[in-house]
C-alpha positions as CSV (number, residue, x, y, z in Angstrom):
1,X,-20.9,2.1,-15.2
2,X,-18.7,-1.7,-15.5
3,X,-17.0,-1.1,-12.2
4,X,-14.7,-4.0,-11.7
5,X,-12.7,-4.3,-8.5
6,X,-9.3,-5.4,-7.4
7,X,-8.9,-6.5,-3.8
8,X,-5.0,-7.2,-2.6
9,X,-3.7,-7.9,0.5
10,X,-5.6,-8.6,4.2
11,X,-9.4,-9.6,4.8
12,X,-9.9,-6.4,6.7
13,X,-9.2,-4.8,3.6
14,X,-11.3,-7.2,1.4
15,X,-14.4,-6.1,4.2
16,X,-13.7,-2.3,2.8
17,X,-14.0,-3.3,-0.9
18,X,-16.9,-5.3,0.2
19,X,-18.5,-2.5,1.8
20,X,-17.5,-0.1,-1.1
21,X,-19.0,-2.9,-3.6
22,X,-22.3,-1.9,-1.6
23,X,-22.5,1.4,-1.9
24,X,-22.2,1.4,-5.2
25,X,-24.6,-1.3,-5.7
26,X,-27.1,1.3,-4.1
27,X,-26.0,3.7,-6.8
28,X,-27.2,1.0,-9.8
29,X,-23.7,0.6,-10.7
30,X,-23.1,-3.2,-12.0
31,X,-19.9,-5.2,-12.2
32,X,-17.4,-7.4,-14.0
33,X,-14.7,-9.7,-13.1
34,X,-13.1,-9.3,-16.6
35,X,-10.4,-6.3,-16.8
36,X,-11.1,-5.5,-20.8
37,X,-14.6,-4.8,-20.6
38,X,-14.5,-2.8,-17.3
39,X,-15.0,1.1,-17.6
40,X,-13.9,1.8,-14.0
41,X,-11.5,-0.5,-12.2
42,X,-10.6,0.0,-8.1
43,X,-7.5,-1.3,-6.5
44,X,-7.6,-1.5,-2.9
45,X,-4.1,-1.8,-2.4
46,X,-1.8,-2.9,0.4
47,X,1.5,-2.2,1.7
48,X,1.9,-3.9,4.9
49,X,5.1,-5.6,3.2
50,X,7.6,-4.9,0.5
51,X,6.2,-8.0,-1.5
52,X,2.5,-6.2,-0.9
53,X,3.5,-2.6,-2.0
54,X,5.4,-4.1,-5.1
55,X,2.0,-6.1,-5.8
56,X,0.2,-3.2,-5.8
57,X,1.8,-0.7,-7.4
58,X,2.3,-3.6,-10.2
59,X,-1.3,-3.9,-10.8
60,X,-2.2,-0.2,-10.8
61,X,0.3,-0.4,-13.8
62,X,-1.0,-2.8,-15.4
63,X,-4.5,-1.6,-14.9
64,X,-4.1,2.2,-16.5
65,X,-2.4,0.2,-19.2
66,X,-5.6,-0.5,-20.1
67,X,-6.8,2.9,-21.0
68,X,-4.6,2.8,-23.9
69,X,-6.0,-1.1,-25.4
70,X,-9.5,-1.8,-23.2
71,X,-12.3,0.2,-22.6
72,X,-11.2,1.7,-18.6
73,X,-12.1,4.9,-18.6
74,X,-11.1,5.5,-15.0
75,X,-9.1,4.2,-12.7
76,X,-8.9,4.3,-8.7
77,X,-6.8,3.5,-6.2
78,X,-7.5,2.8,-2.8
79,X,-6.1,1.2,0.9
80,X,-3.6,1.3,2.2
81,X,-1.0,2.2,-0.4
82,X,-3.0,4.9,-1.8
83,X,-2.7,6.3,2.0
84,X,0.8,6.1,2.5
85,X,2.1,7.1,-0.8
86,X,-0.4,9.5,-2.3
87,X,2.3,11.9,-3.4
88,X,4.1,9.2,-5.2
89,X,1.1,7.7,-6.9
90,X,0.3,10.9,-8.2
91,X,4.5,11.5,-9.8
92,X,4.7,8.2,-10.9
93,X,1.3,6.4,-11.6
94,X,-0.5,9.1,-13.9
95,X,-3.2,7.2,-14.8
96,X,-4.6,6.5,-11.7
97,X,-7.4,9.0,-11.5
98,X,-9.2,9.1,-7.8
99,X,-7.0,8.2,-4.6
100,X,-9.0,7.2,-1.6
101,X,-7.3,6.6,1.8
102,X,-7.9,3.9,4.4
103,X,-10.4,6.4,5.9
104,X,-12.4,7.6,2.9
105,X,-14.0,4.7,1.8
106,X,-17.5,6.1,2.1
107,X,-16.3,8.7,-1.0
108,X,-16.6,5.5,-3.5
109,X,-19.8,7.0,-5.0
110,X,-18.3,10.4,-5.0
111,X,-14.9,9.3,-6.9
112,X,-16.8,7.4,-9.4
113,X,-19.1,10.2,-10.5
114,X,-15.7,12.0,-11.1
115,X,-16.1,10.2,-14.4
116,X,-18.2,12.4,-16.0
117,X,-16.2,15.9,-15.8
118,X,-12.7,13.6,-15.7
119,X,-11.5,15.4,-13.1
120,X,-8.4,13.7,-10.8
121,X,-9.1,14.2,-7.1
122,X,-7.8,13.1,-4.1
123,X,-9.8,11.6,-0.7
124,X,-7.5,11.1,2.1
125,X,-9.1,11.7,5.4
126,X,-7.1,11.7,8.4
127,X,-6.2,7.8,9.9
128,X,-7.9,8.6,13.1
129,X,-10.9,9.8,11.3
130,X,-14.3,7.9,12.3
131,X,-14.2,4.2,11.2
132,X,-16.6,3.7,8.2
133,X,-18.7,1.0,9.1
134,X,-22.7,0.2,9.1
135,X,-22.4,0.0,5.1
136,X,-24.5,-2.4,3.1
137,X,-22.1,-5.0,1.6
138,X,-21.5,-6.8,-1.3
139,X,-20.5,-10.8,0.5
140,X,-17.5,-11.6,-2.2
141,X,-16.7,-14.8,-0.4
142,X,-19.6,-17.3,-2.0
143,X,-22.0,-16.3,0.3
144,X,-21.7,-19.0,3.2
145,X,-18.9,-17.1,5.2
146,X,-18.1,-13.2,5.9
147,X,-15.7,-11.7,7.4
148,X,-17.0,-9.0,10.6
149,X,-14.5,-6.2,11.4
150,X,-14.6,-5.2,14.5
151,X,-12.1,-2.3,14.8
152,X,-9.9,-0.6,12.8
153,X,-6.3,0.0,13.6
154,X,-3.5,-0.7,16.2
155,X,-1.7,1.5,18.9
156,X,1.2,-1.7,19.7
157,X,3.7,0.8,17.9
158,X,5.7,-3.0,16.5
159,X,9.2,-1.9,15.9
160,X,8.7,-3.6,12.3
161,X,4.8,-2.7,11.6
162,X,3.3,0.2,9.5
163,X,0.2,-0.2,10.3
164,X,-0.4,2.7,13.0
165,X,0.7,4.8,10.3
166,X,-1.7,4.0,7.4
167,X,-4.7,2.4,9.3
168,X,-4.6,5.2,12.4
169,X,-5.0,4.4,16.0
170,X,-7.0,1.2,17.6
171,X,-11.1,2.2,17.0
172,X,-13.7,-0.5,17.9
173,X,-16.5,-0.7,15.9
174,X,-19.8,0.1,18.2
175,X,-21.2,-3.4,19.4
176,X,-24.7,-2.6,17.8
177,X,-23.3,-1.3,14.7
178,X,-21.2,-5.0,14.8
179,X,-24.7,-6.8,15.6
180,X,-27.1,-5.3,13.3
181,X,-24.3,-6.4,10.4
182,X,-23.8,-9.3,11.5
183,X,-27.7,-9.7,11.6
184,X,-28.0,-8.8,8.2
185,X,-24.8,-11.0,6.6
186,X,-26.7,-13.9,8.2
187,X,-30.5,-13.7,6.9
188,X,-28.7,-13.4,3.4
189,X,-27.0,-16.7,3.9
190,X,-23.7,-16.6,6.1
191,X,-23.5,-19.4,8.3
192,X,-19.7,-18.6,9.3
193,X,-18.0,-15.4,10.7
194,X,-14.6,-14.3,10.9
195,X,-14.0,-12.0,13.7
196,X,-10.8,-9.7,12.2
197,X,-9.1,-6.9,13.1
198,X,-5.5,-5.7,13.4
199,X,-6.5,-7.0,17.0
200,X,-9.5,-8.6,17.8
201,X,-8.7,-9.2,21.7
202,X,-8.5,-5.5,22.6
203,X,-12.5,-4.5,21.6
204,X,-14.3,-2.2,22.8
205,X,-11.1,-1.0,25.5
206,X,-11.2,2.5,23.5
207,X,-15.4,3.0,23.9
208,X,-16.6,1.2,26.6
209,X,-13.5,1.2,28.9
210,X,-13.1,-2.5,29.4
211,X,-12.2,-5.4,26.8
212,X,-15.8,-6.2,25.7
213,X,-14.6,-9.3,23.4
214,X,-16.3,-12.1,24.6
215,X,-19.8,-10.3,25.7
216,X,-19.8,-9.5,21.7
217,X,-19.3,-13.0,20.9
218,X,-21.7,-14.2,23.2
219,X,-24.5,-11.9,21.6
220,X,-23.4,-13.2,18.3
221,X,-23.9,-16.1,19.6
222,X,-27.4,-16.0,19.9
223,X,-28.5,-14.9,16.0
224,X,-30.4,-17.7,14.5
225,X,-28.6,-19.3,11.6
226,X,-25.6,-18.5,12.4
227,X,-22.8,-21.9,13.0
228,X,-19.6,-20.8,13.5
229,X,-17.6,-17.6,14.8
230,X,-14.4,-17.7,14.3
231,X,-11.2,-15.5,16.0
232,X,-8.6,-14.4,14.3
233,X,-5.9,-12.2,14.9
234,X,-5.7,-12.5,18.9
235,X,-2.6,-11.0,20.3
236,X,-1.4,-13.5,23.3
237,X,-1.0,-10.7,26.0
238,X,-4.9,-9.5,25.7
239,X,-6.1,-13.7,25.9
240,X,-7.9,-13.6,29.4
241,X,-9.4,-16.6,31.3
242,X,-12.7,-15.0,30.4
243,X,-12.2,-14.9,26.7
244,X,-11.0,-18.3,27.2
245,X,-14.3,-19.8,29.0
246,X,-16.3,-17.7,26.8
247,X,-15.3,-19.7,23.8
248,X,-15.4,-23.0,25.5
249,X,-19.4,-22.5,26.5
250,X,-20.5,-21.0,23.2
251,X,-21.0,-24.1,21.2
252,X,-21.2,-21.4,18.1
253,X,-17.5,-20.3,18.5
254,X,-15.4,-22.5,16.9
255,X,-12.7,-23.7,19.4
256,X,-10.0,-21.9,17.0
257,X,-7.6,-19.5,18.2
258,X,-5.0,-17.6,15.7
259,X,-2.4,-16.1,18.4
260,X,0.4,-13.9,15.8
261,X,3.3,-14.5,18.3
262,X,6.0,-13.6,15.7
263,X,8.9,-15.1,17.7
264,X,10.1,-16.7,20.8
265,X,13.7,-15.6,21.9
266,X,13.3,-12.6,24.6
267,X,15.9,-10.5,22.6
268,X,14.1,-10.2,19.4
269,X,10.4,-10.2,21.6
270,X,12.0,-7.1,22.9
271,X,13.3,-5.6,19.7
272,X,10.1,-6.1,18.0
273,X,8.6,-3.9,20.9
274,X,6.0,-7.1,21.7
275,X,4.7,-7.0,25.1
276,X,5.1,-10.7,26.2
277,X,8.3,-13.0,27.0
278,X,8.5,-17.0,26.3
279,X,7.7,-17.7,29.9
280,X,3.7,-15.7,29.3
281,X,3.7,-16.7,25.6
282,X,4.3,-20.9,26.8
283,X,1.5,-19.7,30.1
284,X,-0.6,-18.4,27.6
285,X,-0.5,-21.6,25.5
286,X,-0.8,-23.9,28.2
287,X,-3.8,-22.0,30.0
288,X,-5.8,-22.2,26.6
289,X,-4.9,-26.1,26.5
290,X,-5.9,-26.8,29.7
291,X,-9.3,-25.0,29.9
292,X,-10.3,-25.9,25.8
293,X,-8.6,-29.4,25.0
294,X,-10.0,-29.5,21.5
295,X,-8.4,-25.7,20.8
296,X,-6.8,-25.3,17.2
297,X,-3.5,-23.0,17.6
298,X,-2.4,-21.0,14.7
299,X,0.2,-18.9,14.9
300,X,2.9,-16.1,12.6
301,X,6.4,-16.0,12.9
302,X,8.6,-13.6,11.6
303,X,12.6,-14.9,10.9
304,X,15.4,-13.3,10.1
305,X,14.4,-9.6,12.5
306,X,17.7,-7.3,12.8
307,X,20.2,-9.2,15.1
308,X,18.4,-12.3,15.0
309,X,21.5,-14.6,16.1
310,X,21.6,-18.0,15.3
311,X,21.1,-18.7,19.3
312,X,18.0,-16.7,19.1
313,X,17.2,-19.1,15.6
314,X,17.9,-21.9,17.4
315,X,15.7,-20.7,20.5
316,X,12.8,-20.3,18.1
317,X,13.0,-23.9,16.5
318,X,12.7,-25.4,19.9
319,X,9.8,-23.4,20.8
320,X,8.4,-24.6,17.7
321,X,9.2,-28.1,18.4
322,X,7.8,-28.0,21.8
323,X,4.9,-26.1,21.2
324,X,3.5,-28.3,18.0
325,X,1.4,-25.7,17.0
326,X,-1.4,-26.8,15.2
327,X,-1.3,-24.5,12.4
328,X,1.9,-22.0,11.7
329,X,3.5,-19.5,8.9
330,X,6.7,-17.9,9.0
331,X,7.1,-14.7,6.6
332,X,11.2,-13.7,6.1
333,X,11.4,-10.1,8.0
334,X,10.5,-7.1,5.5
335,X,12.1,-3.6,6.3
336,X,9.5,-1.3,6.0
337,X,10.5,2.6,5.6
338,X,9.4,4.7,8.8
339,X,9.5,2.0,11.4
340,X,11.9,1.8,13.9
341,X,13.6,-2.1,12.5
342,X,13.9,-0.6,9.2
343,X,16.8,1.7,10.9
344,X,18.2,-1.0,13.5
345,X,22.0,-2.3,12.9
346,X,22.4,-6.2,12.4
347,X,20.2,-6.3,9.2
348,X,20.1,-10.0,8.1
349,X,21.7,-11.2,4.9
350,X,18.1,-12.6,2.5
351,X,19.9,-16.1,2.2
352,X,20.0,-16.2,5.6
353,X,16.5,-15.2,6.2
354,X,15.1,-17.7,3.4
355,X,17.4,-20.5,5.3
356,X,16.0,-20.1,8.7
357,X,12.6,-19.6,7.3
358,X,12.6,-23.1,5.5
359,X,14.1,-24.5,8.7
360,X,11.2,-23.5,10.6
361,X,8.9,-24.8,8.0
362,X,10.2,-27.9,7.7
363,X,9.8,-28.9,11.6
364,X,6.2,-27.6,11.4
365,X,5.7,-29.4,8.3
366,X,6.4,-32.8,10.5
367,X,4.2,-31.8,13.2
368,X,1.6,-30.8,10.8
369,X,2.2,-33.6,9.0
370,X,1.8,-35.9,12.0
371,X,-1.1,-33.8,13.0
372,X,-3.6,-34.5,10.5
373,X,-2.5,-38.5,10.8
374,X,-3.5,-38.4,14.2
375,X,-7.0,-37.1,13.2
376,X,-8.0,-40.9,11.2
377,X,-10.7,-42.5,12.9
378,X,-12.3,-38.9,14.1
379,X,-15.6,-37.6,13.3
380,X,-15.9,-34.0,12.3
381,X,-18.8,-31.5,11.5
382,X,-17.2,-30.2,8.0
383,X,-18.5,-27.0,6.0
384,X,-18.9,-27.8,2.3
385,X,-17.1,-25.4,0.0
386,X,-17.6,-27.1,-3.2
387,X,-17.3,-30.4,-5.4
388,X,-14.3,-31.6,-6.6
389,X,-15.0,-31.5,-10.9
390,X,-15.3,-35.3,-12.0
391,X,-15.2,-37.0,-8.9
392,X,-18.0,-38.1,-6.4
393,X,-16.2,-35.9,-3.8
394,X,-16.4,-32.7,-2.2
395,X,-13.9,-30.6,-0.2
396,X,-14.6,-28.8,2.9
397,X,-13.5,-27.0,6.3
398,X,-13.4,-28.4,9.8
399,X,-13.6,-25.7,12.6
400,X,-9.7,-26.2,12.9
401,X,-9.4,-24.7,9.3
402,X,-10.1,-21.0,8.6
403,X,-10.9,-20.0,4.8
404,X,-7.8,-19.8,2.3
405,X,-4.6,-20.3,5.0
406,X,-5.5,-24.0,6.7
407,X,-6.0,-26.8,5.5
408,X,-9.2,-29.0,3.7
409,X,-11.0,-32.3,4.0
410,X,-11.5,-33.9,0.7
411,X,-15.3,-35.3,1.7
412,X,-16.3,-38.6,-0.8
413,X,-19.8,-39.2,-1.2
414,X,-22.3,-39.8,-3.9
415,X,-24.8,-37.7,-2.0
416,X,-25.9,-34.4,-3.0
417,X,-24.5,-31.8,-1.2
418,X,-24.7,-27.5,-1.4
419,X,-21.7,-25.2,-0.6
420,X,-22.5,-24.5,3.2
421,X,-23.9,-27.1,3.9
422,X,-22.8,-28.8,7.4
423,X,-21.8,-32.7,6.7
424,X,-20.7,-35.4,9.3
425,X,-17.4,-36.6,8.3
426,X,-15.3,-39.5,9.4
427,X,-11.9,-38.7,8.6
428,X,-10.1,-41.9,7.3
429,X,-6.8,-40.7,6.2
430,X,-4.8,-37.3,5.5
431,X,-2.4,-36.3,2.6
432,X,0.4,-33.7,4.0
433,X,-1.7,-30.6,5.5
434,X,-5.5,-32.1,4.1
435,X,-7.6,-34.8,5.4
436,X,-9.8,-37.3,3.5
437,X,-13.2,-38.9,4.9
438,X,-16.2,-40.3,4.2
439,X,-20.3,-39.3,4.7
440,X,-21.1,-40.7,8.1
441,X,-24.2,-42.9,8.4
442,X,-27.4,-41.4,9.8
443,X,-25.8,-38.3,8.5
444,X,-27.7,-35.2,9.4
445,X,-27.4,-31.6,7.2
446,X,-27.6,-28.2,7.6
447,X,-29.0,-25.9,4.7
């Protein structure tokens, strides 16, 4: 069968497509990026947003459409949607044939041989089920980087987060189950791994009774070929001095923290149900500064949470401005149906939201800005991702810059250079959130 799939939302979700683009490469099963000559097409849907949920249920639309003028045959939906909102899939959506929940995504090769008989079935395991993990897996990111998720689900209970409710309870991923994987993405060509989860700083707490985070990066560590780890999604509360010293003596782990703070003012900290204050969060910040000079700080902001005031707006921006994050987003709050925020009093007004998130934006646009000026004159170990069509240039990553949210460094040279290679760069100037540089003499390459 043409299987062709549809990955939406997180890169812990894109892991389970990956690992559901393995198994069915086992099977024989070949696949196509182009919709109209697909016989099978999978969306692994999301709905950790309204502006998620609306994407998906979009493109499962659009995709059955194409039973009626393509040459789909069948047509799956999976994640995180397909969880939560089975039932109304199956009222609403009928030409979605096969539903597979969060938990299910071992039944790929099951739902798919559902083709023959055309029969419509349903695989929805309980979100506490066993974490499916282990799996061979099709690498969808060019090869040179993967993503390595380490646990599944949260038990924070955020006032304004679903995800306990689709993804289950916090699971960590067995550390030799993580290593062997990890093992494996590297001998076929990964030189860069994301650490993800909903979050990374609490592994191994549930199985080995103790946060087991920076022993698994230090046995990463040692895997020949591999050049960078990376950590993402590490909530400030679980950051310890260990985790912290851990990074700084692993030469591997990039010196790269993403810290999802969310806000700043005590009021909506508490609201949200997040366990830290401004006085731990500003600790936090200045304990990883001290001990890991060089450290990148990325961080997610949510404006406009019921009874944000305009003091507690205000509050925020001077965090902000203080802070000068190297690396920030801000999403507009989202009321999501079953949490707690989605019922609280004080809802703010859209416009206001979309005001106080370009407010925000535009102060962290000047420290970026100001940022990546600062950085001229610096050399920089930069991962090739490609050339730049018509130009003796390529453009590349620094360890500040994780895959598809930071920024890039535009690399001219008329030397011949592969995607993953590792290049010596002096940066000699930036435009808004990108750098430019130049091939260092004596340069020295990775392949």
């Amino acid at each position: 069968m043409k299987i062709m799939f549809i990955s939406l939302g997180c890169d812990k979700n894109l892991v389970d497509t990956e690992m559901m683009l393995g198994m069915l490469s086992e099977k024989g099963h070949s696949f196509t990026d182009d919709e109209m000559q697909a016989e099978i097409i999978v969306v692994n849907t999301c709905c950790f947003i309204g502006d998620a949920k609306e994407e998906s249920i979009n493109t499962l639309i659009e995709m059955g459409a194409l039973k009626e003028n393509g040459t789909l045959k069948m047509l799956i939906a999976a994640g995180c949607l397909a969880q939560r909102y089975r039932k109304e899939i199956r009222e609403q959506i009928p030409e979605v044939d096969v539903i597979i929940g969060t938990m299910s995504i071992d039944k790929i090769t099951e739902a798919v041989e559902l083709y023959k008989d055309k029969t419509q079935k349903d695989f929805v395991a309980d979100i506490n089920a066993d974490v499916v993990c282990g799996k061979k897996r099709v690498v969808t990111t060019g090869g040179h980087y993967a993503y390595l998720k380490i646990a599944e689900g949260c038990e924070k209970h955020c006032t304004y987060c679903i995800i306990p409710k689709v993804r289950g309870n916090f699971r960590s991923v067995p550390m030799e189950v993580l290593l062997t994987e990890a093992k494996s993405l590297v001998e076929n060509g990964v030189k860069e791994l994301i650490l993800v989860a909903q979050e990374t700083t609490l592994y191994g707490q549930d199985i080995y009774g103790e946060k087991k985070l920076p022993e698994l990066l230090r046995e990463l560590a040692k895997i020949p070929g591999l050049y960078w780890i990376r950590l993402l999604y590490c909530y400030p509360e679980e950051i310890t001095q260990e985790l912290a010293e851990t990074i700084r003596a692993e030469e591997k782990i990039c010196n790269y923290l993403d810290i999802p703070i969310q806000h700043a003012s005590d009021n909506i900290l508490r609201r949200m149900g997040r366990r830290t204050n401004q006085k731990q969060l500003r600790e936090k910040v200045a304990m990883l500064r001290d001990m890991i000079p060089d450290i990148c700080l990325r961080t997610t902001l949510i404006t406009g949470f019921p009874g944000e005031t305009q003091e507690d707006h205000e509050e925020l921006m001077q965090f902000v401005d203080e802070m000068e994050f190297d690396r920030l987003g801000v999403f507009t709050y989202s009321p999501e149906e079953d949490t707690p925020a989605a019922g609280f009093p004080d809802q703010i007004a859209e416009e206001v939201k979309s005001d106080r998130q370009a407010e925000i934006m535009e102060l962290q646009q000047e420290i970026a800005f100001d940022k990546a000026a600062d950085m001229t004159g610096r050399q920089m170990l930069v991962m090739i991702e490609g050339k730049v069509a018509d130009e003796n240039a390529y453009v590349g990553r620094t360890y500040m810059d994780a895959p598809n949210v930071d920024g890039l460094v535009f690399v001219n040279t008329d030397m011949d250079l592969m995607t993953g290679d590792f290049a010596k760069v002096t940066i000699t100037g930036s435009y808004e959130y990108d750098l430019i540089g130049e091939i260092t003499d004596e340069n020295e390459f990775t392949e």
